[in-house]
C-alpha positions as CSV (number, residue, x, y, z in Angstrom):
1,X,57.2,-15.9,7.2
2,X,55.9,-18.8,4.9
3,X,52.5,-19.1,7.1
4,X,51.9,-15.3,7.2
5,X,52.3,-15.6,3.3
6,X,49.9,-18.1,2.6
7,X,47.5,-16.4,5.3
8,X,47.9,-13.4,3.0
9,X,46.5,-15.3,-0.1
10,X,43.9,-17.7,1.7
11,X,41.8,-15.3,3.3
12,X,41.5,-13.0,0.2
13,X,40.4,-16.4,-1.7
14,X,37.8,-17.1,1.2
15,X,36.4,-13.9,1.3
16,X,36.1,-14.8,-3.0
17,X,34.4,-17.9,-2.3
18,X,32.2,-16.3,-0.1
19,X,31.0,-13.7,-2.4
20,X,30.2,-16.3,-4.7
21,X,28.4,-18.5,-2.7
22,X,26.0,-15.5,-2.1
23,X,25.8,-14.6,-5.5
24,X,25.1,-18.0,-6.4
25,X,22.6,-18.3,-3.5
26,X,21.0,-14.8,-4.6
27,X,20.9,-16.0,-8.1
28,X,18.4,-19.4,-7.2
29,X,16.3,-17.5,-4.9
30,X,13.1,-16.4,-6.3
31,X,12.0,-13.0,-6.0
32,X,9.9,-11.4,-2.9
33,X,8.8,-8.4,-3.9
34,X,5.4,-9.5,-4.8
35,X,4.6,-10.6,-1.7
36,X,4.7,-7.6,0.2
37,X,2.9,-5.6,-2.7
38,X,0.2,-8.2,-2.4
39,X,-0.3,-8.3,1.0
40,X,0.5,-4.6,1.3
41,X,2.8,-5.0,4.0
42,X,3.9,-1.6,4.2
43,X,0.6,0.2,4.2
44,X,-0.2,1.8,7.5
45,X,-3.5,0.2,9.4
46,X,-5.5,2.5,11.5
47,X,-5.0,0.5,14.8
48,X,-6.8,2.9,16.9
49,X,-10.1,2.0,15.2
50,X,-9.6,-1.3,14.8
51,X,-9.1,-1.8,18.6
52,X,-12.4,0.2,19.3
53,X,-14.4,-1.5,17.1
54,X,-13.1,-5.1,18.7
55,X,-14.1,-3.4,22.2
56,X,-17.4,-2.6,21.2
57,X,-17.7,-6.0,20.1
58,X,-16.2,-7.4,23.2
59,X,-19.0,-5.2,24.9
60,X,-21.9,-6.7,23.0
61,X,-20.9,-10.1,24.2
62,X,-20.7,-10.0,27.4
63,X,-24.0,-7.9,28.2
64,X,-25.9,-9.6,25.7
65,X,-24.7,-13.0,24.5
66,X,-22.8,-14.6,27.5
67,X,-25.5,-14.2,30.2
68,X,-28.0,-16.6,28.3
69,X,-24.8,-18.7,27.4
70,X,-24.6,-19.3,31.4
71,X,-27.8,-19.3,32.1
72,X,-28.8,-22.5,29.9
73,X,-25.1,-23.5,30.2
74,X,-24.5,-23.9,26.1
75,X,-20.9,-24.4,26.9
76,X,-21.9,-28.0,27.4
77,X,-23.5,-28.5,24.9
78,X,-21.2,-27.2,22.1
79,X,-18.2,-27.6,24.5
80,X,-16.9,-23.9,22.7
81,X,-16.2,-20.5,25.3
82,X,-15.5,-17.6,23.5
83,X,-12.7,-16.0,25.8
84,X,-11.4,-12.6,25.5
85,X,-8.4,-13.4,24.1
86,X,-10.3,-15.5,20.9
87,X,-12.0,-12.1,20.2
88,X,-9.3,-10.0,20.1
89,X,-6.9,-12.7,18.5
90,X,-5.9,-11.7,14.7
91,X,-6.8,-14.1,11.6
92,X,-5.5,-18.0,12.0
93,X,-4.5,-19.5,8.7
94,X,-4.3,-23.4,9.2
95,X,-2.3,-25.5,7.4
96,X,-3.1,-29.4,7.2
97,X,-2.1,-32.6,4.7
98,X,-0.6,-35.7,4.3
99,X,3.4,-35.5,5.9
100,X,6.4,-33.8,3.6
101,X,4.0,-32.1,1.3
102,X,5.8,-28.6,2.3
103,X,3.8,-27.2,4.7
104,X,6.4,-25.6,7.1
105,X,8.6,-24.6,3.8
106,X,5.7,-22.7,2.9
107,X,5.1,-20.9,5.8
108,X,9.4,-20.4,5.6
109,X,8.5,-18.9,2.4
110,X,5.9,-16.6,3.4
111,X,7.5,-15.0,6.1
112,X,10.7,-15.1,4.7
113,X,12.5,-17.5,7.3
114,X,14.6,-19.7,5.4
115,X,18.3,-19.8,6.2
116,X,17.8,-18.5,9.4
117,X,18.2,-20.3,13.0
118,X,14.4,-19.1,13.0
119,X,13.1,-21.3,10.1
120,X,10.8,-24.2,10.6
121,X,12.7,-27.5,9.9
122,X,11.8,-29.3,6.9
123,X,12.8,-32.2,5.3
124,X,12.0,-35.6,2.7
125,X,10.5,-37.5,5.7
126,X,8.1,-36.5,8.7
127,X,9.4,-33.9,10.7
128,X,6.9,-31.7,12.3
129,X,5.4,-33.5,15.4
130,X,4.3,-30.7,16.7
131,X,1.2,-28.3,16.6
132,X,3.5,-25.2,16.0
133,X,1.8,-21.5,16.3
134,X,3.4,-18.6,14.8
135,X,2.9,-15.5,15.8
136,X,3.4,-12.2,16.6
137,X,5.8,-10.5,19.5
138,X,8.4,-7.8,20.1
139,X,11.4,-10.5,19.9
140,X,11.9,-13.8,18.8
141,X,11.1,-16.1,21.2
142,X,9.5,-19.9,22.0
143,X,6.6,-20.3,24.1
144,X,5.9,-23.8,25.3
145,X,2.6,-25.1,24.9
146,X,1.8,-25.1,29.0
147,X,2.6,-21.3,29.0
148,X,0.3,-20.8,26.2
149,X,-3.0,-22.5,27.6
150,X,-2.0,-20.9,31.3
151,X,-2.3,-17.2,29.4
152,X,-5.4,-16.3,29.8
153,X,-4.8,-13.3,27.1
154,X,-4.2,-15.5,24.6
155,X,-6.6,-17.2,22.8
156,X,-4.8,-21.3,23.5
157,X,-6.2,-21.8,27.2
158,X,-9.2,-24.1,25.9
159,X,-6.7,-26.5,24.5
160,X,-6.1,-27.2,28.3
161,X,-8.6,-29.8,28.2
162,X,-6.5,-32.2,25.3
163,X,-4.2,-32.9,28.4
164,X,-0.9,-32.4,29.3
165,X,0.9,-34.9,26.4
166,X,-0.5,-32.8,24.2
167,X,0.6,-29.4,25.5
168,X,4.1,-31.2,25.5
169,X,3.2,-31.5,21.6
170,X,2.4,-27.3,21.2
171,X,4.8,-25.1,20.7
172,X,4.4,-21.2,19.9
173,X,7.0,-19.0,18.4
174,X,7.1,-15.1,18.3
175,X,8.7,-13.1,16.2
176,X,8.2,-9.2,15.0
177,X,6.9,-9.3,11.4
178,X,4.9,-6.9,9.5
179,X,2.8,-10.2,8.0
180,X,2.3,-11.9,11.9
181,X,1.1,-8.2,13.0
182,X,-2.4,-9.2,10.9
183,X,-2.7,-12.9,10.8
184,X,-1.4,-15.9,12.8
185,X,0.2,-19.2,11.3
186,X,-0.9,-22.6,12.4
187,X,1.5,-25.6,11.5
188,X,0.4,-28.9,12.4
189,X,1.7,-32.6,12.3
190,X,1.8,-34.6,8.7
191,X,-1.0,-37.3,8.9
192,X,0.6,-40.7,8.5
193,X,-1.8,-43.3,7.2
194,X,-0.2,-46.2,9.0
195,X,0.1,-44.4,12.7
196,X,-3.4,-45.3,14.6
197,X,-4.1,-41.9,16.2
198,X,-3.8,-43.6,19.8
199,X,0.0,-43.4,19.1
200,X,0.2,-40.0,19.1
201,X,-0.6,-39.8,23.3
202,X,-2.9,-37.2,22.4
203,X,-6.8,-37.1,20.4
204,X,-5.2,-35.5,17.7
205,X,-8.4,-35.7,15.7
206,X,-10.2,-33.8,18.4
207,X,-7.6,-31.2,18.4
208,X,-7.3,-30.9,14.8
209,X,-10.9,-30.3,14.9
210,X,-10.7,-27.8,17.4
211,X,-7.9,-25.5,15.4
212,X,-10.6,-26.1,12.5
213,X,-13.4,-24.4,14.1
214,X,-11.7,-21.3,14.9
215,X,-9.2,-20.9,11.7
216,X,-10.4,-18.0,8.7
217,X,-8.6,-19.9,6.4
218,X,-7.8,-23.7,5.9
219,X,-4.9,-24.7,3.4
220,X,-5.0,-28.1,2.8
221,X,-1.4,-28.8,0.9
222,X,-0.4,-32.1,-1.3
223,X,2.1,-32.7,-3.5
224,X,2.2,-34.9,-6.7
225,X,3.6,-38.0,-5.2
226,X,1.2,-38.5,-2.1
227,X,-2.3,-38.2,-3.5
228,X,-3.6,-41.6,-1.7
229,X,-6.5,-41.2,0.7
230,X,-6.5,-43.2,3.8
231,X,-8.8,-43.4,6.7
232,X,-6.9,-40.3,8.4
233,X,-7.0,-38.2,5.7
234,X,-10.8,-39.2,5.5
235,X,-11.8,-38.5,8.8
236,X,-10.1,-35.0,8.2
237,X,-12.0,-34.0,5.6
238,X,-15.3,-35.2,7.7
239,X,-14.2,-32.6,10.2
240,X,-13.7,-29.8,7.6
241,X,-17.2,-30.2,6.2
242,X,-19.3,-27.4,6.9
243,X,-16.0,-25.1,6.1
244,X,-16.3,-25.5,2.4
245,X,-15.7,-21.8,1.8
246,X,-12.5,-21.7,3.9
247,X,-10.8,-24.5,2.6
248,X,-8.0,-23.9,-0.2
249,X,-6.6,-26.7,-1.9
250,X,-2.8,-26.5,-2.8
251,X,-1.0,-29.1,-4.7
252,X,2.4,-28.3,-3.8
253,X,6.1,-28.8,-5.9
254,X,4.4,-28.7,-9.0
255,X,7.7,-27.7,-11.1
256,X,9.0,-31.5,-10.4
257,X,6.8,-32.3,-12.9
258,X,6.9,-31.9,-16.5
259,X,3.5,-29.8,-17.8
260,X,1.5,-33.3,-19.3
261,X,2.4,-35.4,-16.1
262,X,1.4,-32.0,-14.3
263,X,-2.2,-32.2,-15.7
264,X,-2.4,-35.5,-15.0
265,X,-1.9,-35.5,-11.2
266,X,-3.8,-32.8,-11.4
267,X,-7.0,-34.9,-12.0
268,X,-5.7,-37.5,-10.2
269,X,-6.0,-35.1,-7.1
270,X,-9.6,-34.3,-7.7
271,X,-10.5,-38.0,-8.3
272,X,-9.4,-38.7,-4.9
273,X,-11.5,-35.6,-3.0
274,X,-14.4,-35.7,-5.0
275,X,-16.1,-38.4,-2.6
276,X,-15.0,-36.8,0.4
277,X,-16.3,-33.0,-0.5
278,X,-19.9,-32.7,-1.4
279,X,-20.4,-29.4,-2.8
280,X,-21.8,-28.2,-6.0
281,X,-18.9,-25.9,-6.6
282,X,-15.6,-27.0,-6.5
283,X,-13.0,-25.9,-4.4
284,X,-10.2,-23.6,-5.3
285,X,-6.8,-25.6,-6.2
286,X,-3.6,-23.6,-5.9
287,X,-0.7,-25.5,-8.6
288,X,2.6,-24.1,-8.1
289,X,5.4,-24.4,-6.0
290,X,6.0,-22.5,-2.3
291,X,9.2,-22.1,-1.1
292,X,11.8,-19.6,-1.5
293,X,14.4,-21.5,-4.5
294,X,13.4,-20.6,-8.1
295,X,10.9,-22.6,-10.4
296,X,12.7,-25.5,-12.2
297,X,13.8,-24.5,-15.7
298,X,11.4,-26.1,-18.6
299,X,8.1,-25.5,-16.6
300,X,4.7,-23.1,-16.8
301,X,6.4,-20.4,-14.2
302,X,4.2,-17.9,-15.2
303,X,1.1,-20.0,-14.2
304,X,2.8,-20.7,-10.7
305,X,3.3,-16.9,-10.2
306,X,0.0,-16.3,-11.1
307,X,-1.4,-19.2,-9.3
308,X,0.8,-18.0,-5.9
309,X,0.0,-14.2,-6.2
310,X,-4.2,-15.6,-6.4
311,X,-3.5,-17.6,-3.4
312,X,-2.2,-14.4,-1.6
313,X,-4.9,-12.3,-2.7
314,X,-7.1,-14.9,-1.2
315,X,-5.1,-14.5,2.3
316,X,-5.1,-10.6,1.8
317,X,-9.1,-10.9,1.6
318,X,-8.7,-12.6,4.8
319,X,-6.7,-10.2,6.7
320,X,-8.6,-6.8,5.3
321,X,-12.0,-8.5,6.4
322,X,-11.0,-10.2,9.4
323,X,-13.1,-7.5,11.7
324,X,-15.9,-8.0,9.7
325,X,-15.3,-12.0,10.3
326,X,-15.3,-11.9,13.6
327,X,-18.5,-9.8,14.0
328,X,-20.2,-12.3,11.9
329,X,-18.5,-15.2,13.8
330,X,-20.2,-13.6,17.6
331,X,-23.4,-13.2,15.3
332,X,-23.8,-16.7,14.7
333,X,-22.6,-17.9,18.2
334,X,-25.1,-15.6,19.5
335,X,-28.3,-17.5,17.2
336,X,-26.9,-20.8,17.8
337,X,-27.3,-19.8,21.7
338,X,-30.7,-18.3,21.3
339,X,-31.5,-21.8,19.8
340,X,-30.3,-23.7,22.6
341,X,-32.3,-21.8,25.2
342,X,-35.5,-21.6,23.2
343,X,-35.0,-25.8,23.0
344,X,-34.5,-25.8,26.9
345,X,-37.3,-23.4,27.5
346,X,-39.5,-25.7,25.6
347,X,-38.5,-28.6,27.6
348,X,-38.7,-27.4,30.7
349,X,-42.3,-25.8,29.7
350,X,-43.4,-29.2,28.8
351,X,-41.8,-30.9,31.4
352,X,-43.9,-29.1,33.8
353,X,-46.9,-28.8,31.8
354,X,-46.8,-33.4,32.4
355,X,-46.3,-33.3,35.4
356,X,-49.1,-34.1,38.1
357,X,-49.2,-35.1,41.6
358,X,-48.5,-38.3,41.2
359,X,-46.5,-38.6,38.4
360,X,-42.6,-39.6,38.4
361,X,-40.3,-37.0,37.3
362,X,-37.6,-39.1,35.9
363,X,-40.7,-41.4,33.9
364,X,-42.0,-38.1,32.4
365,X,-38.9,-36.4,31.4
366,X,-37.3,-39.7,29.9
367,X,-40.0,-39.9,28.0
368,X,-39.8,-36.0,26.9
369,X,-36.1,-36.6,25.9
370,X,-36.7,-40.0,24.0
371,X,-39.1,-38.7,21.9
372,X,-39.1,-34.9,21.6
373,X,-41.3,-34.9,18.0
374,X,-44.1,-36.3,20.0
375,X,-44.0,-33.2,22.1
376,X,-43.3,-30.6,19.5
377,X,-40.2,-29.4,21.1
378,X,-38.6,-28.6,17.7
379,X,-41.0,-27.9,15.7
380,X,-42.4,-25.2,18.0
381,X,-39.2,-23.4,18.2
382,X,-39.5,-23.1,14.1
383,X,-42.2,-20.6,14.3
384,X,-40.1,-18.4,15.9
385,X,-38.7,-15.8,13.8
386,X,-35.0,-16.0,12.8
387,X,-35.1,-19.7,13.4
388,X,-33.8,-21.8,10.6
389,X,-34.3,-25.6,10.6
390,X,-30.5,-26.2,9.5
391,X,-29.4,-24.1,12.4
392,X,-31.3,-26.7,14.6
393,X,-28.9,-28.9,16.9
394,X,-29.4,-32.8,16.7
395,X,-31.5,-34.1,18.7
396,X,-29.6,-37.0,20.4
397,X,-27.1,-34.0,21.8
398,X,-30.1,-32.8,24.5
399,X,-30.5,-36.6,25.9
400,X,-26.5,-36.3,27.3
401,X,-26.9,-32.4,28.0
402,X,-30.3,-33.4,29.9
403,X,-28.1,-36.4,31.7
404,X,-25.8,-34.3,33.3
405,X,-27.7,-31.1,33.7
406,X,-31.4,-31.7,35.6
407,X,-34.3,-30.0,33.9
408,X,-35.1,-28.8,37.4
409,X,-32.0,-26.5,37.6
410,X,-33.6,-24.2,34.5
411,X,-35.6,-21.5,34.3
412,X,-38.4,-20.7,31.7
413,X,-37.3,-18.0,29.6
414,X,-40.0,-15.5,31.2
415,X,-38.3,-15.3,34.6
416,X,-35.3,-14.1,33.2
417,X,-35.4,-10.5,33.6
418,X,-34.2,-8.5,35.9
419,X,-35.7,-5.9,38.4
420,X,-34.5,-3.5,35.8
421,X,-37.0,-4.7,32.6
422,X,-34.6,-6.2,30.6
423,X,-34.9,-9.8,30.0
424,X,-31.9,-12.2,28.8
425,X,-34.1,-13.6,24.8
426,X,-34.6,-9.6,24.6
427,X,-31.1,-8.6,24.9
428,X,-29.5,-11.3,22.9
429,X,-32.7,-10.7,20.2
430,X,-31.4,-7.0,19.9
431,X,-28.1,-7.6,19.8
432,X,-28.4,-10.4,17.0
433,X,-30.8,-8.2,15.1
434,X,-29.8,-4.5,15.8
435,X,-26.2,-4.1,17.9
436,X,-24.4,-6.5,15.3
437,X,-25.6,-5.6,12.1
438,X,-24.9,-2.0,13.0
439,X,-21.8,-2.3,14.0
440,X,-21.0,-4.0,10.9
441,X,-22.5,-1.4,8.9
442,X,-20.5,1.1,10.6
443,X,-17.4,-0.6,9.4
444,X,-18.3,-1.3,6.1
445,X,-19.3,2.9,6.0
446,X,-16.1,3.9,7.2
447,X,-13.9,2.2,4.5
448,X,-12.9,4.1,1.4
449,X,-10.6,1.6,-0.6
450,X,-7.4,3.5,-2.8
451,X,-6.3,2.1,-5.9
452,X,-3.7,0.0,-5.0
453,X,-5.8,-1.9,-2.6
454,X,-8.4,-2.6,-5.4
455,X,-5.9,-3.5,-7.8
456,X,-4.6,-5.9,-5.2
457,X,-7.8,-7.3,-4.0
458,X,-10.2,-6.5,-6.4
459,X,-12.2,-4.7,-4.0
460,X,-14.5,-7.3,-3.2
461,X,-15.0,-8.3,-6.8
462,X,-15.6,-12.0,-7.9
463,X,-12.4,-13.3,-9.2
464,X,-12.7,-14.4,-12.3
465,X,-12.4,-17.9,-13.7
466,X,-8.9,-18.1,-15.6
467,X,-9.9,-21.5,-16.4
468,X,-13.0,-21.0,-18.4
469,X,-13.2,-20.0,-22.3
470,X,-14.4,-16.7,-22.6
């Protein structure tokens, strides 16, 4: 009678506790709502468009780009395949920086995971080791990293090629989420300035690079108390050069900080990257504090709401151009490849135009290949139209692509047409000049912004500097 008693009163005072653990909880989480209105979460997307535009775009690379790609093997050279699956994928965001800066708490905090057996662990010392892919899928599930690069649909089978420790260190995980519908998360391990990258049993570097060149947009997160640039961090930003205008700077936990130390670090931050990013402008530094707990009392919290809601704007510019992206990405993958086989058709023209009866092939090409100015290989193709000189591949890059493909196994340019009239330089010239940009401009027609999508993005407005005196 005595234990049915006290059962009586205990689980009436649990139940109590409970409650007030959630109200409590409830009470130090910060509010979500504007999340959703900036990203406009629960606006309906015309997907049948969408998928027909990426079809037609599919269709424009692989009669017109990925023929001359083969035919002067440009794989090799730039050691990049556009597979199906990369141009159908959605928007990767990538986020990289120094270990326990807060990366995986923000992505927690963006797709609302934390306190969930779904959330990405976090902690004070390093705890991702893994290349972690979030994305999109009818239930939550993992996907190891051998599954991934097997799919074919996806967009992971190059990363084959980084070996099997590596795929050991990639993990995917799939979850249905109105945010992972549009755009695809990327976490990746903490660089730790006292492990040599051989530790790792993997080129981490190479695959770092490799997430690099196909990301939309780059966050690069630090916090206040690791602001030290080492040789890792270093070579990082070396890879990231040329990506100025995806990269976002975020200097995380900024509410540990009273507002004076704050401004401080601040600076201190920019003293460190300004030798490793030469740019005349800047880039954009996010100061605030990602992750789902409330700002700590005594600090600018309206500046880190204002400050996160920019930073989501910037990713909602991302998602509602990510068609027009990718049409621009094919665009330039299709002039870099022109470029190549314009190079090869010039060295194998001038290859043959050396050669006599008695001369040695290997002697005349080596010396072709050593010293390509003396032959005007380059500087014929830049009286081509639509030929930039910064677009222009180094030079030292066609001695090894010469070394393991013969000049003999090319063909000139003008013997590659068909029976049919149409030649492989005037099918990727039309498509560069005429299928792309209209299939742009048919996108760009067809969209009639509302209100609340300019009041969220500004409809393609320049932001405004908050930091400048008006």
């Amino acid at each position: 009678m005595k234990v049915l008693v006290s059962l009586c009163i205990f689980v009436p005072l649990l139940a109590l506790a409970t409650a007030e653990e959630e109200a409590i909880l409830e009470s130090i989480l910060r509010d979500r709502s504007h999340i959703e209105e900036t990203l406009r979460l629960a606006a309906d997307e015309k997907a049948g468009d969408y998928a027909a535009a990426l079809q037609k775009l599919r269709k424009i690379y692989h009669n017109s780009i990925r023929p001359m790609e083969q035919a002067y093997k440009y794989n090799e050279l730039r050691q990049h395949e556009i597979s199906d699956g990369e141009i159908t994928s959605k928007p990767m965001v990538l986020f990289l920086g120094p270990w326990s800066v807060g990366k995986s708490s923000m992505v927690n905090y963006l797709l609302g995971l934390q306190d969930t057996p779904y959330q990405l662990y976090t902690g004070a010392e390093p705890t991702t080791s893994e290349f972690t892919v979030i994305m999109h899928g009818e239930k939550i599930r993992t996907v190891e990293g051998i599954v991934m690069a097997a799919d074919s649909s996806r967009s992971f089978s190059p990363l084959e090629k980084f070996g099997q420790n590596f795929l050991e260190k990639l993990v995917g995980i799939e979850m249905p989420h109105k945010l992972l519908e549009r755009v695809t998360f990327v976490d990746t391990p903490g660089i730790i300035e006292n492990r040599k990258q051989q530790e790792r049993g993997y080129p981490f570097n190479d695959v770092c690079q490799w997430f690099i060149d196909r990301a939309d947009l780059i966050f690069v997160v630090f916090d206040p108390t690791k602001l030290d640039v080492g040789l890792e961090l270093e070579m990082l930003f070396r890879q990231l050069k040329g990506r100025e205008s995806q990269i976002r700077i975020i200097l995380n936990k900024a509410d540990s900080l009273a507002t004076q130390d704050l401004m401080r670090v601040y600076g201190a931050l920019f003293w460190s990257l300004a030798p490793l990013i030469n740019v005349t402008e800047p880039p954009r530094v996010y100061v605030s504090s990602f992750w789902p707990y409330d700002y700590a009392p005594d600090t600018s919290r309206d500046l880190f709401k204002r400050e996160e809601i920019s930073l989501l704007e910037d990713l909602n510019q991302v998602i509602e151009n990510r068609l027009e992206n990718k049409i621009a990405f094919i665009r330039q993958h299709g002039i870099r490849v022109r470029i190549h086989a314009l190079l090869v058709d010039r060295y194998v023209q001038t290859f043959k135009e050396k050669m006599s009866f008695f001369s040695d092939p290997e002697l005349v090409f080596q010396e072709i290949v050593d010293d390509p100015d003396k032959f005007y290989i380059f500087k014929s193709i830049l009286a081509k139209t639509n030929v930039s000189k910064f677009d222009l591949p180094n030079r030292d890059a066609y001695r090894d692509f010469f070394g393991i493909n013969p000049v003999s196994s090319f063909k000139q340019l003008s013997s590659q047409c068909s029976y049919t009239g149409s030649c492989l330089l005037e099918k990727i010239e039309r498509a560069i000049t005429h299928e792309l940009p209209s299939l742009l401009g048919s996108i760009n027609s067809s969209k009639n912004p509302t209100l609340s999508s300019c009041e969220a993005t500004g409809c393609g407005e320049k932001p405004k500097n908050r930091y400048r005196r008006n």
